[in-house]
C-alpha positions in Angstrom: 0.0 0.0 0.0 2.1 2.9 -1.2 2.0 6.1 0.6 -0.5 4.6 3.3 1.0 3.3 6.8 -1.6 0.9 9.0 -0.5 1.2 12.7 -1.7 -0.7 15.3 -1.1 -0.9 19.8 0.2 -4.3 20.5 -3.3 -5.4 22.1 -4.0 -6.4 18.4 -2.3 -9.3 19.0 0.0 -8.9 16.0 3.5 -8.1 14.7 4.8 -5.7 12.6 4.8 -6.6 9.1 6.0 -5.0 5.9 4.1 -6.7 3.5 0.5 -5.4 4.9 1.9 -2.0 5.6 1.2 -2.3 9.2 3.7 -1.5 12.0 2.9 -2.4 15.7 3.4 0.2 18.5 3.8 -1.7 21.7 2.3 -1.1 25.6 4.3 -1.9 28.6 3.4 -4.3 30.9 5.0 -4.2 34.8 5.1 -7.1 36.8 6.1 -5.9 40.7 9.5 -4.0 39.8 9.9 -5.4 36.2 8.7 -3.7 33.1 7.9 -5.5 29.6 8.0 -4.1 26.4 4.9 -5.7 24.8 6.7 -6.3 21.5 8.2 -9.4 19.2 11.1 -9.8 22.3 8.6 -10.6 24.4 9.1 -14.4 25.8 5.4 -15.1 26.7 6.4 -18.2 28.8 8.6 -16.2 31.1 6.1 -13.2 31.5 3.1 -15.7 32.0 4.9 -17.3 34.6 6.2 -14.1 36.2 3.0 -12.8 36.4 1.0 -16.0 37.8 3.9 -16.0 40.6 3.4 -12.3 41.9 1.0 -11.0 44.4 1.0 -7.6 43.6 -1.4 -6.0 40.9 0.5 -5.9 37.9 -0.5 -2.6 35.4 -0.4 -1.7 32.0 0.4 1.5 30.0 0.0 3.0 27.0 2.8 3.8 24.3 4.3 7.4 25.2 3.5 9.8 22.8 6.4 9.9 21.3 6.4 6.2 20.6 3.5 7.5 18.2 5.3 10.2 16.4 7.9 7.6 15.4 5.8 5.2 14.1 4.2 8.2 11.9 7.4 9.7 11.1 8.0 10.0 7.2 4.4 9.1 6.2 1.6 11.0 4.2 -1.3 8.9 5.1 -1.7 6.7 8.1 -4.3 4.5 9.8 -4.3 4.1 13.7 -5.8 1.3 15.2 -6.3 1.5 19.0 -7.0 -0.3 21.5 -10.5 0.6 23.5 -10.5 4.0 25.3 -12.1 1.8 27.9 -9.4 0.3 29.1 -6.0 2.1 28.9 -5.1 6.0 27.5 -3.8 4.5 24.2 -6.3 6.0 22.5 -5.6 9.8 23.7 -2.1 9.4 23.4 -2.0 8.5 19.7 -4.6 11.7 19.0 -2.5 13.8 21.1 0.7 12.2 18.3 -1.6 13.1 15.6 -2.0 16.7 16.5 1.5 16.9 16.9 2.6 15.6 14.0 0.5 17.3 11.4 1.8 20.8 13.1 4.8 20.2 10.9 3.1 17.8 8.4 0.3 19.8 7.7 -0.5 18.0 4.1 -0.7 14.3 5.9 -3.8 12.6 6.7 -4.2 10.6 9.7 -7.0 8.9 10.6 -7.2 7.6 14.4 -9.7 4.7 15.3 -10.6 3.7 18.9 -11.3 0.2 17.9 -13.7 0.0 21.4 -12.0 -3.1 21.8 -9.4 -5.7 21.6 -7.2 -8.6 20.4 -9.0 -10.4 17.6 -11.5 -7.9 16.8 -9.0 -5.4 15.7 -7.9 -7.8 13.4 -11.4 -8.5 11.7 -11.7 -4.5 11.3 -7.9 -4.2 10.2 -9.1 -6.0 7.1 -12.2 -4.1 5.9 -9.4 -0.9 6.2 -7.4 -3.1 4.3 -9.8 -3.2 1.4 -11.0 0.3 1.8 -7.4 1.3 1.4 -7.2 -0.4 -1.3 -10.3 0.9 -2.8 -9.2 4.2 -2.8 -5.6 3.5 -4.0 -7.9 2.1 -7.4 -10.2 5.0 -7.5 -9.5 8.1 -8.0 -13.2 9.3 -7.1 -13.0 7.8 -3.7 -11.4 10.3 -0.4 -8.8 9.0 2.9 -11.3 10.7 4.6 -14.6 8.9 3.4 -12.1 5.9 5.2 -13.3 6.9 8.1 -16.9 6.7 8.0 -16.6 3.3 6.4 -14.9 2.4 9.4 -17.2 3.2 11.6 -20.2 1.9 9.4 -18.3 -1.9 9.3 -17.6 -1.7 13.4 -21.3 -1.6 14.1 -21.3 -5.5 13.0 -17.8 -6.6 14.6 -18.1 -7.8 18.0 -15.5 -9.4 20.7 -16.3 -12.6 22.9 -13.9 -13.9 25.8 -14.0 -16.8 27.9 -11.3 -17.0 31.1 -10.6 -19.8 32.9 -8.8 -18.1 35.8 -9.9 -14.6 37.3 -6.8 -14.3 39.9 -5.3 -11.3 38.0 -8.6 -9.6 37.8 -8.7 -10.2 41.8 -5.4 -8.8 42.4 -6.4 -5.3 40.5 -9.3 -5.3 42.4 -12.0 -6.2 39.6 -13.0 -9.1 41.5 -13.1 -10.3 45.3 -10.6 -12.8 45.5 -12.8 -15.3 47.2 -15.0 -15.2 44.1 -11.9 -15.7 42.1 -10.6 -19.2 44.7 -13.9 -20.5 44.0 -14.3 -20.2 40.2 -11.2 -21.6 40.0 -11.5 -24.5 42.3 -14.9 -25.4 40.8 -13.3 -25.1 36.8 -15.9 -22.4 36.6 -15.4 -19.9 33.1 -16.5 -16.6 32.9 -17.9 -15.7 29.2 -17.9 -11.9 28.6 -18.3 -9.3 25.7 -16.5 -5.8 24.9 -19.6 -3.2 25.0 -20.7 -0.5 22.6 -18.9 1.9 25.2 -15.8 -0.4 24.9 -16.1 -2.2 28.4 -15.4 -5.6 28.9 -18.4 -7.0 30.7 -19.6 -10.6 31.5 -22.4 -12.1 30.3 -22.5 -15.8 31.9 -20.8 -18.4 33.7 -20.2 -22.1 32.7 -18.4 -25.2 34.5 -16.1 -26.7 31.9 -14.6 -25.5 29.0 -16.7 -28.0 26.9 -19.8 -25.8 28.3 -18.2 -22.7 28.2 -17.5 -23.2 24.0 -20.6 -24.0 23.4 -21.5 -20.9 25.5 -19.3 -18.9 23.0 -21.1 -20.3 19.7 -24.7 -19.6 21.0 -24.0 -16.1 22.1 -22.0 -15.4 18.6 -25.6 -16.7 17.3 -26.9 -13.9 19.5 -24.8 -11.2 18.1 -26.5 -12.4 14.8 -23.4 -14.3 13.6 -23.9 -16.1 10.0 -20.8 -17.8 9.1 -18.5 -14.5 8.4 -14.9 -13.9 9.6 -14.0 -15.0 12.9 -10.9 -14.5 14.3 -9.7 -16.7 17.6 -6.8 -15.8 19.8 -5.5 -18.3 22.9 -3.2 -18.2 25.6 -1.4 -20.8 25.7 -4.5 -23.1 25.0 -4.8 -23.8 20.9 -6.6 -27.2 21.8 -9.5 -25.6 22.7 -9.4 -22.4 20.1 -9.6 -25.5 17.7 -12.2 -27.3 19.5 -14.5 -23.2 19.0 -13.0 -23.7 15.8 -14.5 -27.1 14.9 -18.0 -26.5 17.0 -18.3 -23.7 14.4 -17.5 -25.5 11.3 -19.8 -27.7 11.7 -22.7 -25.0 11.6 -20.9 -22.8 9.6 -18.5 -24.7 7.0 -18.0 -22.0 4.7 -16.8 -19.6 7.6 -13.4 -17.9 7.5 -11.8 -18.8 10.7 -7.8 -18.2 11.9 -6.2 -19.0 15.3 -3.5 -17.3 16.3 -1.1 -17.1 19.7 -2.0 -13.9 22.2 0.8 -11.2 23.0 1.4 -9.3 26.1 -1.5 -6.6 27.1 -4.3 -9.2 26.0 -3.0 -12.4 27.8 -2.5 -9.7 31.1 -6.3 -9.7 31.1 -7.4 -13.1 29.3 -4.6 -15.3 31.7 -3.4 -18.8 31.0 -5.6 -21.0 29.0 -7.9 -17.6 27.9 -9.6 -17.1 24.6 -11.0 -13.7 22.9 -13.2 -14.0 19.6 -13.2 -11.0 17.2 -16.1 -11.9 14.1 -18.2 -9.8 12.0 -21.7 -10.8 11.1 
C-alpha cells in the first residue's frame, strides 16, 4: 500500500509486518518491579509465569506519545488502530501524536480509530481498512477521509467474545473479590464476557467446563446475529480448545473464515493462562 501506513497498539495481538503495511506500537506491561516491552522480544512463557507468581497488581500502559510520532514519522497517510479508550489511554495518546505531528506535516492525513475493543476484533476490522485502502488506491473518485466513515459503518457488526478460565489477575487489580476468584477456579468455573458499545469488557454468563463454556461462545456469537462470516480466535497458551470453538463452528458454519492465532502481552495480562477472545463480523 504505497503512501498509506496501518499502525496498530500491540493489544491487536499482531506483529509488525512490511508486506500489509502495518507497523505495531507496543504497551508496557509491569510485573512488581519489572517492566515489559509488549513487543516481538517478548518471551510469553517467562512473562506468563512471572506474572501467575506475583502478588502484587500488575499494570499496564500506554505507548508514550512519542512512541507514536515515530511510528508516523515519514508518512503521508496513516491509519491508527487503538486499543479501546475503555481500558487504557492509548487512544488519547495516539490523537495527542496526531495533533502533533501534522503541526509540521500539515499536508498528511491521519485517521485515528478507537477500535472499542481488543485482540481479535481489531484484526477483523484491520481487514475491511485493508480493502478500503485499497479501494481508494484504485479509485480516484474515492477520499482518505470517506475511510473513516466506512470504518465506523463496518464496526457496528464486529463484535468481541472472551472466555477466562482463571480470574486471579482480575482479583489482584481489584475487579474481583478474591474469594469469588478461589472459587471459580476450584470449581473449573469460566467466565464468558463481551466488549460493550462503550468499549467495556463485561460478563455475560458463567459455565463449569470448557466444553460448556464453548458452546456458551457459539450460542451467544448466534446472539450477536453471527452467519458464518470472519472470525478471528486468539489463545493463551491453550490452541486445543481455540480448535475445538473452531470445529463447533464448522460444523454449523463450513464456509466460515476462521484463523487462530497465539496472544501477546496486554491481552494475555487480562485473558490469563488457557484464555480465549473472539473478534467476528456478522
Amino acid at each position: 500500500m504505497e503512501n498509506v501506513r496501518l499502525i496498530v497498539d500491540s493489544s491487536a495481538n499482531t506483529l509488525t509486518d512490511p508486506s500489509r503495511g502495518l507497523e505495531v506500537v507496543p504497551l508496557t506491561l509491569t510485573i512488581g518491579q519489572e517492566n515489559w516491552l509488549d513487543d516481538e522480544q517478548l518471551d510469553m512463557g517467562a512473562f506468563l509465569n512471572k506474572m501467575e507468581a506475583s502478588q502484587e497488581a500488575g499494570k499496564t500502559a500506554a505507548p508514550s506519545i512519542q512512541r507514536w510520532l515515530d511510528s508516523l514519522e515519514g508518512c503521508e497517510k496513516a491509519v491508527i488502530v487503538t486499543l479501546t479508550s475503555g481500558l487504557s489511554g492509548t487512544y488519547s495518546s495516539a490523537l495527542q501524536a496526531r495533533d502533533i505531528y501534522l503541526e509540521t506535516h500539515p499536508h498528511a492525513q491521519i485517521v485515528v480509530v478507537d477500535s472499542r475493543s481488543a485482540g481479535p476484533e481489531l484484526e477483523v476490522i484491520l481487514e475491511v481498512i485493508l480493502e478500503g485502502i485499497e479501494s481508494i488506491l484504485k479509485d480516484d473518485k474515492l477520499r482518505f477521509a470517506d475511510l473513516e466513515a466506512r470504518i465506523a459503518e463496518y464496526r457496528t457488526k464486529t463484535h468481541l467474545l472472551f472466555v477466562l478460565q482463571s480470574l486471579r489477575n482480575l482479583s489482584l487489580n481489584g475487579r474481583v473479590l478474591p474469594a469469588v476468584a478461589k472459587i471459580a477456579g476450584m470449581l473449573k468455573i469460566n467466565l464468558i464476557g463481551t466488549a460493550s458499545v462503550d468499549g467495556d469488557l463485561q460478563p455475560l454468563t458463567k459455565a463449569r467446563g470448557m466444553k460448556k463454556a464453548l458452546r456458551e461462545l457459539v450460542k451467544q456469537m448466534k446472539e450477536e446475529k453471527y452467519q458464518g462470516g470472519r472470525v478471528v480466535i486468539d489463545h493463551c497458551e491453550n490452541e486445543a480448545d481455540a480448535e475445538k470453538l473452531k470445529e463447533l463452528l464448522l460444523a454449523e458454519y463450513p464456509e466460515a473464515e476462521i484463523t487462530i492465532r497465539p496472544m501477546r502481552g496486554l491481552c494475555s495480562f487480562y485473558a490469563e493462562r488457557g484464555g480465549l477472545m473472539v473478534g467476528f463480523h456478522n
